[in-house]
C-alpha positions in Angstrom: -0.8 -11.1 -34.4 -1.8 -9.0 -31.4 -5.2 -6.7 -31.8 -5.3 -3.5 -32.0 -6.7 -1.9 -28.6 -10.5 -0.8 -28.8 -10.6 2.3 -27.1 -13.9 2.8 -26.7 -17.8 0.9 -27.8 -20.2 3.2 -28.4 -24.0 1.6 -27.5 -26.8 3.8 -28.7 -30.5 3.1 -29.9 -30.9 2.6 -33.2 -33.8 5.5 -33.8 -31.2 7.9 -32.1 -29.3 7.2 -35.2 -31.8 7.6 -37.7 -32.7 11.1 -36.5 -30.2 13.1 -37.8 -26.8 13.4 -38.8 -25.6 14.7 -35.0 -25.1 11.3 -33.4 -22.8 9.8 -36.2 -21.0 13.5 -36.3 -20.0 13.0 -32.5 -18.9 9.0 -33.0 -16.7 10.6 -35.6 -15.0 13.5 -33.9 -14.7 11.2 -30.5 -12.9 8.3 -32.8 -10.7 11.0 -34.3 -10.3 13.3 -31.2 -9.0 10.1 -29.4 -6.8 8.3 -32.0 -5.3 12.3 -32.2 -4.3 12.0 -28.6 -3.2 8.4 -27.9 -1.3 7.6 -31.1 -3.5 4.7 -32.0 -2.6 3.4 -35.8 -6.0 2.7 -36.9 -8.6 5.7 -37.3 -11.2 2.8 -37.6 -10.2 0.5 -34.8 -10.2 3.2 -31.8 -13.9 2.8 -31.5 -16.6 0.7 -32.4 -20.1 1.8 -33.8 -22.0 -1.5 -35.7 -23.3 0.5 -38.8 -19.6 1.6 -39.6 -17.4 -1.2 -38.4 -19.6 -4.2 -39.3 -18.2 -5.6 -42.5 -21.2 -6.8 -45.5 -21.8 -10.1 -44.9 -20.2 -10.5 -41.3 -22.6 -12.2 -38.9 -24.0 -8.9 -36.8 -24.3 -10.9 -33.0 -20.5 -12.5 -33.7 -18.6 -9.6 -34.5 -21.1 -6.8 -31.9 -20.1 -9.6 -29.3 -16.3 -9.2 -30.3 -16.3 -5.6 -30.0 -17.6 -5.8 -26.2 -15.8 -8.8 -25.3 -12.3 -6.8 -25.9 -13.4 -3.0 -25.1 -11.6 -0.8 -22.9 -14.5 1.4 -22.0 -18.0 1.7 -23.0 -19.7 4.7 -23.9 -23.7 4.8 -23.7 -25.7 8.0 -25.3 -28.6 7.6 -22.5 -32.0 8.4 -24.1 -34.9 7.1 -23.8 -34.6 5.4 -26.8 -31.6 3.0 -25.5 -33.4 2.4 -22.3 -35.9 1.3 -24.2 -33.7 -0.9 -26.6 -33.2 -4.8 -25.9 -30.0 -4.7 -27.6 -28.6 -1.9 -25.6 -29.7 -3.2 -22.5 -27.6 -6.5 -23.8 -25.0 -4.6 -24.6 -25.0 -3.0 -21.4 -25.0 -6.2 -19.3 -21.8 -7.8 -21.1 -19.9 -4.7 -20.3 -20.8 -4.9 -17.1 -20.1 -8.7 -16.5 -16.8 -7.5 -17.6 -16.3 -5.3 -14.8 -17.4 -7.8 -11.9 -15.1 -10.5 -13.3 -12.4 -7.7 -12.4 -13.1 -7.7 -9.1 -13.9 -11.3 -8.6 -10.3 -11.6 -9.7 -9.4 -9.1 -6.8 -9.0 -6.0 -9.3 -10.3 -2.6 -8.4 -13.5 -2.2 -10.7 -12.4 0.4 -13.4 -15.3 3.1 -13.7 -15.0 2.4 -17.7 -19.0 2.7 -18.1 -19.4 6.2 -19.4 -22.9 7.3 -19.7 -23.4 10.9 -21.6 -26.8 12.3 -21.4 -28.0 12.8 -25.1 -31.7 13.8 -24.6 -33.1 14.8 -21.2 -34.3 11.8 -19.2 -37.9 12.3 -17.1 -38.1 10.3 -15.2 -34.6 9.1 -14.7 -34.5 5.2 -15.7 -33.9 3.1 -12.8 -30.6 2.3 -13.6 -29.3 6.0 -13.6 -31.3 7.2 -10.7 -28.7 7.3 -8.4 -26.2 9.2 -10.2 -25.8 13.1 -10.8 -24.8 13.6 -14.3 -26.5 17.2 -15.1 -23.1 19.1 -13.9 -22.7 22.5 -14.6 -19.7 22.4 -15.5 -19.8 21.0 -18.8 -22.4 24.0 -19.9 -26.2 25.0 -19.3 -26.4 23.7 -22.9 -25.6 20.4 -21.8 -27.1 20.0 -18.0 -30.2 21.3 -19.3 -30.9 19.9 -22.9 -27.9 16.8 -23.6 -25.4 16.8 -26.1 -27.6 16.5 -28.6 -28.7 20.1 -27.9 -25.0 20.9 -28.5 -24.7 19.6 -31.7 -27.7 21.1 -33.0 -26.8 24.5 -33.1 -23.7 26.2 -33.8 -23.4 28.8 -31.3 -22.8 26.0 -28.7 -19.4 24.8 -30.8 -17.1 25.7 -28.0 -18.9 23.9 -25.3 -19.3 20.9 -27.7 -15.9 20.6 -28.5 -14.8 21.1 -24.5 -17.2 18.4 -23.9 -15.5 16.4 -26.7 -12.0 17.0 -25.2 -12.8 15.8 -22.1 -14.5 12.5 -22.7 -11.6 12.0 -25.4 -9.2 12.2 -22.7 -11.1 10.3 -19.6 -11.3 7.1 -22.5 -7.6 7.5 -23.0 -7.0 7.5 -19.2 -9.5 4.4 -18.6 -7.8 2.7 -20.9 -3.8 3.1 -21.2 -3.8 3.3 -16.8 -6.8 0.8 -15.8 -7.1 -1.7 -19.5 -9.8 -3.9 -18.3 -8.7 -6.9 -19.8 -10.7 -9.3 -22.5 -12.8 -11.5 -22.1 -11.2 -15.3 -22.9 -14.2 -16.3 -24.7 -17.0 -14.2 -27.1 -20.3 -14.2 -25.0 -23.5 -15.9 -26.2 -25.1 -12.4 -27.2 -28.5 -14.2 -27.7 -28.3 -15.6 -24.3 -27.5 -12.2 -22.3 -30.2 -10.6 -20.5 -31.4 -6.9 -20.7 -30.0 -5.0 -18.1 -33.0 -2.5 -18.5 -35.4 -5.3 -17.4 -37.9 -4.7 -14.9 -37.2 -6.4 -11.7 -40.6 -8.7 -12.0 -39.4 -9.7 -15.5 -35.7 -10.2 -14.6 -36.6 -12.5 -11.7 -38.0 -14.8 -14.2 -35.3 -14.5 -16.8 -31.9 -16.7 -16.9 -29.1 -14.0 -16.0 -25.6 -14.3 -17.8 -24.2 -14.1 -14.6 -25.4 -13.4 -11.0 -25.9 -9.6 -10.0 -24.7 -7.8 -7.8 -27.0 -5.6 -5.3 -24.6 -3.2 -4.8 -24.7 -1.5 -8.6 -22.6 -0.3 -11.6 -19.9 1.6 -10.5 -20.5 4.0 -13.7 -19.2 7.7 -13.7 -20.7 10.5 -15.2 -18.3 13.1 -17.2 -18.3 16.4 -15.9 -16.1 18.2 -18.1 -12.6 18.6 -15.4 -14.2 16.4 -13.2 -16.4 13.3 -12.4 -18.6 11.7 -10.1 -18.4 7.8 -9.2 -22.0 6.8 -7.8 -23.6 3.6 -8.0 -27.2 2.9 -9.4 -30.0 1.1 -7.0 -30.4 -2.6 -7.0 -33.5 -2.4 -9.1 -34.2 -5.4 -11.4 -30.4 -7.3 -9.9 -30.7 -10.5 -9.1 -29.3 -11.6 -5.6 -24.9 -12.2 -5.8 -23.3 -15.2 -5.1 -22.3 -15.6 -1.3 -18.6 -14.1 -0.7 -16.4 -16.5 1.6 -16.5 -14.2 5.2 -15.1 -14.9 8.3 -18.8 -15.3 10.0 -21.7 -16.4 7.7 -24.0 -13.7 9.4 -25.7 -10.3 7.9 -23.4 -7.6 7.1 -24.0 -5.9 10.5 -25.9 -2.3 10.0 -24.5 1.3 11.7 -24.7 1.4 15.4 -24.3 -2.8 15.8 -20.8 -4.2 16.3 -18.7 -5.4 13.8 -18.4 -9.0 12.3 -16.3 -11.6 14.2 -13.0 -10.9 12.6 -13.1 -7.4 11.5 -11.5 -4.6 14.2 -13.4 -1.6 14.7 -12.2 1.4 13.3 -12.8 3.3 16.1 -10.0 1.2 17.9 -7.7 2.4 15.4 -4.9 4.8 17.0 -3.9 8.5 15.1 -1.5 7.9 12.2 2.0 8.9 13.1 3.0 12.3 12.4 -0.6 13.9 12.2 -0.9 17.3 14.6 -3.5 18.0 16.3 -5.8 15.1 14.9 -9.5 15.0 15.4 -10.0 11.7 14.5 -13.8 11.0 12.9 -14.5 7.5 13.0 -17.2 5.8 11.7 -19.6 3.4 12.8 -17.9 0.1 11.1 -15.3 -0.4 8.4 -16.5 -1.2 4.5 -14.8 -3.6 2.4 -13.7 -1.1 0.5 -14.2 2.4 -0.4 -17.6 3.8 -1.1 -18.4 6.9 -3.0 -22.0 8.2 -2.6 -24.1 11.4 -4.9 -23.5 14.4 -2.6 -26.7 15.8 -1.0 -25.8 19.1 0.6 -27.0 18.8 4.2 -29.2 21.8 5.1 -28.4 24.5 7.5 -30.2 25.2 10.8 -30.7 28.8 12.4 -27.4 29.4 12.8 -26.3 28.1 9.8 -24.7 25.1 10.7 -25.8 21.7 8.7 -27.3 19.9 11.9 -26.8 16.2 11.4 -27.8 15.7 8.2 -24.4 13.9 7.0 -25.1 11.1 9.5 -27.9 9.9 8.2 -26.9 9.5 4.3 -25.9 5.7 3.0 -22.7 5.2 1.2 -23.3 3.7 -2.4 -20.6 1.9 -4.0 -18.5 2.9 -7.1 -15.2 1.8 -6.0 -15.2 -2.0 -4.4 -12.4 -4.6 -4.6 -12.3 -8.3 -3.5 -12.7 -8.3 0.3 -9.5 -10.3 1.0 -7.8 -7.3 -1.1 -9.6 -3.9 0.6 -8.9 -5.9 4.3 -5.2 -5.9 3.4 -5.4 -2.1 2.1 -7.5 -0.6 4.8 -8.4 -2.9 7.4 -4.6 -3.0 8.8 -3.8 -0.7 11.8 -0.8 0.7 9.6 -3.1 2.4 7.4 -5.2 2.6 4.3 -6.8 4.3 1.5 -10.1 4.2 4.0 -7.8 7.4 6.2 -7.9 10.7 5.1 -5.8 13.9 6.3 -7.0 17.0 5.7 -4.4 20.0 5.5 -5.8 23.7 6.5 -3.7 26.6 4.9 -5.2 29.0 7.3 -4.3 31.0 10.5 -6.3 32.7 12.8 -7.7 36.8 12.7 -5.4 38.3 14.7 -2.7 36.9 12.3 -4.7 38.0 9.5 -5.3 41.6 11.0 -2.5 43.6 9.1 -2.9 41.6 5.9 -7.4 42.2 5.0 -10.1 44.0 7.0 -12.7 41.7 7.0 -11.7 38.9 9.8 -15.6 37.9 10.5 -14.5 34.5 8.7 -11.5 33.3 11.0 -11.3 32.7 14.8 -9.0 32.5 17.1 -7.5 29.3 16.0 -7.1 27.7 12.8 -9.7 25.2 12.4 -12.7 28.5 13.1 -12.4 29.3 9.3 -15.8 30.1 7.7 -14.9 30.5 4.3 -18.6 30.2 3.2 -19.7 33.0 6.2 -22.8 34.5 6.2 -24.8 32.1 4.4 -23.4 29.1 5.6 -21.4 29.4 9.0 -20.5 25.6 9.5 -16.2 25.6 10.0 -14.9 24.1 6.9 -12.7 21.3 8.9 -16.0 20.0 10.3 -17.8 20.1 6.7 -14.9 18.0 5.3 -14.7 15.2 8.1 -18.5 15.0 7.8 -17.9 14.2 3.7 -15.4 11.7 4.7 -17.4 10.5 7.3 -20.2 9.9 5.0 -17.9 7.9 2.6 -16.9 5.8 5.5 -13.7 7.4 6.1 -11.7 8.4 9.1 -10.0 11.6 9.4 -7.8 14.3 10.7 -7.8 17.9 10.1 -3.5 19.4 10.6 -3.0 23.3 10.4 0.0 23.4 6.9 3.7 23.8 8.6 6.8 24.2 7.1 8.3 20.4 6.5 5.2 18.8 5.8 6.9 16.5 3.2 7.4 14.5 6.2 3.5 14.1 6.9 3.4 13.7 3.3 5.8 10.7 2.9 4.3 8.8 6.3 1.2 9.1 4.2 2.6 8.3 1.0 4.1 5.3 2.8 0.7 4.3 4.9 -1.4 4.5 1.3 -3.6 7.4 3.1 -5.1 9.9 1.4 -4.6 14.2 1.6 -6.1 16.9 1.1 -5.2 20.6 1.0 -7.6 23.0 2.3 -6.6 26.9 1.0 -7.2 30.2 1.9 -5.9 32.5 -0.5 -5.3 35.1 1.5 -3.3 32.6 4.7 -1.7 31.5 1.3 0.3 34.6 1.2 1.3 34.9 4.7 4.9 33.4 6.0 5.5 30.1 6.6 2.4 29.4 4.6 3.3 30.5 1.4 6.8 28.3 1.4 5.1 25.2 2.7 2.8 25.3 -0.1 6.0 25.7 -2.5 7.4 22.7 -0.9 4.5 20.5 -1.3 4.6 21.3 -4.6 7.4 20.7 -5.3 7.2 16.9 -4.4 4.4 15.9 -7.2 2.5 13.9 -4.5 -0.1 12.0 -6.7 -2.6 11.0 -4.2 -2.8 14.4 -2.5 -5.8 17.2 -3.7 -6.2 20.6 -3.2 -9.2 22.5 -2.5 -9.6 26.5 -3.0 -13.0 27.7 -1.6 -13.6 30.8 -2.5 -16.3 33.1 -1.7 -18.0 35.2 -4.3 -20.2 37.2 -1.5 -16.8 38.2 0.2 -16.6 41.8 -1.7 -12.9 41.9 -0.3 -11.5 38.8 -1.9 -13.1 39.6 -5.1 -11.8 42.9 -5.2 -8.2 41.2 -4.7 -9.0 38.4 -7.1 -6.1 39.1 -9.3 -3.3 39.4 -6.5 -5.0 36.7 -4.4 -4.9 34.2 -7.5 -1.4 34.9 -8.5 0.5 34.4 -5.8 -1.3 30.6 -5.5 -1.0 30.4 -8.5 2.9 31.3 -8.0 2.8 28.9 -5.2 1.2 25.9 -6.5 3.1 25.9 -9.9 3.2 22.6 -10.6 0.2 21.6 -10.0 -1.1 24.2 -11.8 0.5 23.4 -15.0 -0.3 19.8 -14.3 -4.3 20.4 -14.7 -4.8 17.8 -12.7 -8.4 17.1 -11.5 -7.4 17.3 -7.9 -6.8 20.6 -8.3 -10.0 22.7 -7.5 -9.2 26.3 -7.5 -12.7 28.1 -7.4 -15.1 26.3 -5.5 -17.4 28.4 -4.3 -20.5 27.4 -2.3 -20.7 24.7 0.9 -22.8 22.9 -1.5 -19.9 22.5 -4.4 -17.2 22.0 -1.1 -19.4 18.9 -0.4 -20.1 17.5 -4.2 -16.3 18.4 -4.7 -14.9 16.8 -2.1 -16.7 13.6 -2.4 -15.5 13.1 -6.1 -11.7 14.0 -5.3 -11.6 11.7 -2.3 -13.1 8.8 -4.5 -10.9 9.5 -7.7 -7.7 9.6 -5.0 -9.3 6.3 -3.3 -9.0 4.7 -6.9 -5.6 5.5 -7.3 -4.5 4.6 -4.5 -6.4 0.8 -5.5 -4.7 1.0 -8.6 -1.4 0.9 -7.3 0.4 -2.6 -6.3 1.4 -0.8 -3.2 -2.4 -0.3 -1.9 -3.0 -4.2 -1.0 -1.0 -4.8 1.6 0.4 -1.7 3.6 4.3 -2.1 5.0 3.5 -3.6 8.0 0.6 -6.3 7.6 1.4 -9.7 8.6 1.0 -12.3 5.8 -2.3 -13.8 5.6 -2.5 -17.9 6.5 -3.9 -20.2 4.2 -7.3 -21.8 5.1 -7.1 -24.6 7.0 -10.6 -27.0 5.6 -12.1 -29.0 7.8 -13.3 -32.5 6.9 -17.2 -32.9 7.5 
């Protein structure tokens, strides 16, 4: 008989548990908030927790081991406790062995390792300290103090149970759309080393498997959305060699590519894209690469300098690099290509519809939105995000029949991006175009809103200004969808915003049998081996 799906394993430190009832109250209402929402049979077999699942008598290692070897997601309550806890650095590792036998299989690497902060961290363990979990957007409650915080007192019951809804439902994604499959055999639990080893001590310990330099790949809930960043290589042993074309060192920015890899910059516009400022970057990844967004800092006049070009990609999202060649490194296209979509006109257009113009120009890709304190045009703060995610992009001004840009993209396994201003949004042909796209449910397509709340105009038309997108973008308003972002309202949010939605749309796109080879791409020859 066929097992149950595990939803979820919960790893936590033992004296975390001990401390209270708030950590066995929250493995409760997650096991029941999630079995509410998928349908699972079994109130005890959604998740696992050892002091409620383990049976008397059962042999602890055997059955712990079970739980992780079939998994669909794993959720740690960081403390310092658990960083501090062999076990749950074991625990840790398995999960994670899990994940890089999914891409060595040429899967895209689920981001199924959910850390939630349960205690403030300083300093942040080495293993976290290149990902931003304290988002606002899950509460001051929770960014400042944990969840533990939330459950202590009851005046923070709605955030808790916002907090509780979300992570409920980004399990239930994880593991109905991207079920990371079992393990064949139970892993020698005794034998797996502490992935919260110190890299002296790791050197000299037997690994259960070699370690990647590249990191995790875990994402951090943010309430309605996430961040996929990847941890440094701290206390990771060195991986295995991949088969490549030329044996030689992945070549750095500014040197020329590998034997056998084309250029980006070579690449011509996709078909179909107006007006295209293409924004190539120095060399093409194996596959797409999400990094923590740093906002770059303005200069006298406001702009952001350079500062983009100088920050390195980390890695949440990687495939196989025989897979991410056939999805992005084909001329036809790839999840590695970006358009980005401005709903916005120019002042003179905008004259008989608000008085203050001081934020457009003369041409639709002069929008300030984030005018005076930051006076950078959005167009060139988006291709810079993309470009520091090793993507290449166009910026196209919204038209009337852009469900034909929309299928050659759809087509092409590119990715798009809406870029609105509320108050072009109710201008003629804008407002219709925007129906039509909406109209088409485009899944790997997401929308961003900035919106000022210095502009004393728009906020004084808030209610009028919302509506009629609101009116406009129906669908995807009803949706909820996370590529939705209908308030963002600094540079600094544009930037940490925009680098989540192109990674979530990246791993979509991955997910999908149609992202490994694009319409066009030749089939690939068998090797030919040579005798010595």
């Amino acid at each position: 008989m066929t097992a149950l799906p595990l939803y979820f394993f919960l790893s936590y430190a033992r004296l975390d548990i001990k401390d209270g009832p708030f950590l066995n109250r929250f493995f409760l209402d997650l096991r029941r908030e999630v079995r509410a929402r998928c349908g699972h049979p079994s109130l005890d077999d959604v998740g696992f927790l050892d002091t409620s699942n383990i049976r008397p008598g059962a042999a602890w290692p055997n059955e712990l081991s079970d739980a992780l070897r079939r998994c669909r997601t794993f959720v740690a309550i960081c403390s310092r406790s658990l960083f501090a806890s062999e076990n749950c650095g074991r625990e840790w590792q398995v999960f994670d062995d899990r994940l890089r036998a999914q891409e060595a299989n040429g899967a895209i690497r689920p981001p199924a390792l959910l850390p939630v902060i349960w205690t403030p961290l300083r300093p942040t363990p080495a293993i976290l300290s290149g990902l931003q979990y304290s988002h606002r957007d899950l509460g001051e409650g929770y960014a400042t103090h944990g969840l533990r915080y939330l459950l202590q007192l009851k005046r923070n019951y709605d955030e808790y149970q916002e907090f509780l809804v979300a992570l409920a439902n980004r399990i239930i994604f994880l593991a109905e759309e991207s079920p990371l499959p079992s393990m064949a055999a139970v892993p020698d639990f005794d034998a797996v080393r502490n992935a919260f080893e110190p890299a002296e001590i790791a050197a000299h310990s037997s690994a259960s498997a070699p370690r990647p330099t590249e990191g995790n790949g875990v994402v951090i809930l943010t309430g309605r959305e996430r961040t996929s960043t990847a941890p440094p290589t701290e206390g990771r042993a060195e991986p295995p060699p991949r088969p490549q074309p030329s044996s030689g060192p992945e070549p750095s920015p500014g040197r020329e590519p590998s034997p056998g890899r084309e250029p980006p910059a070579g690449r011509e516009p996709s078909p179909g894209l107006a007006r295209g400022t293409e924004l190539a970057t120095p060399q093409e990844p194996d596959s797409p690469r999400a990094q923590e967004f740093t906002a770059p800092a303005s200069t006298a006049d406001g702009s952001a300098g350079n500062a983009w070009a100088s920050q390195k990609p980390g890695a949440p999202h990687r495939m196989a690099a025989s897979a991410a060649r056939a999805a992005v490194g084909d001329p036809g296209g790839g999840p590695k290509r970006v358009t980005f979509v401005l709903a916005v006109t120019s002042a003179n257009e905008l004259a008989a519809l608000r008085r203050r113009l001081d934020y457009y120009g003369g041409q639709f890709d002069e929008w300030t939105p984030f005018h005076p304190h930051f006076r950078q045009r959005v167009c060139v703060l988006a291709q810079s995000v993309a470009a520091s995610q090793d993507m290449v992009s166009n910026i196209v001004k919204l038209h009337t029949g852009i469900g034909g840009l929309l299928e050659t993209s759809k087509e092409r396994n590119e990715v798009v991006v809406f870029i609105i201003d509320v108050w072009t949004a109710m201008l003629e042909p804008f407002h219709t175009a925007l129906i039509e796209y909406d109209g088409r449910n485009e899944p790997t397509t997401g929308v961003l809103v900035p919106w000022n709340p210095h502009d004393a105009e728009t906020i004084e038309n808030a209610a009028e200004l919302r509506a009629s997108l609101a009116q406009a973008l129906r669908n995807n308003v009803l949706r909820q969808d996370d590529f939705l972002r209908m308030n963002v309202s600094s540079h600094d949010e544009f930037g940490r915003t925009l680098v989540q939605v192109l990674a979530d749309l990246q791993a979509r796109i991955f997910s999908s049998h149609a992202s490994l080879r694009t319409r066009d791409a030749q089939p690939r020859r068998r090797p030919f081996l040579q005798s010595p």
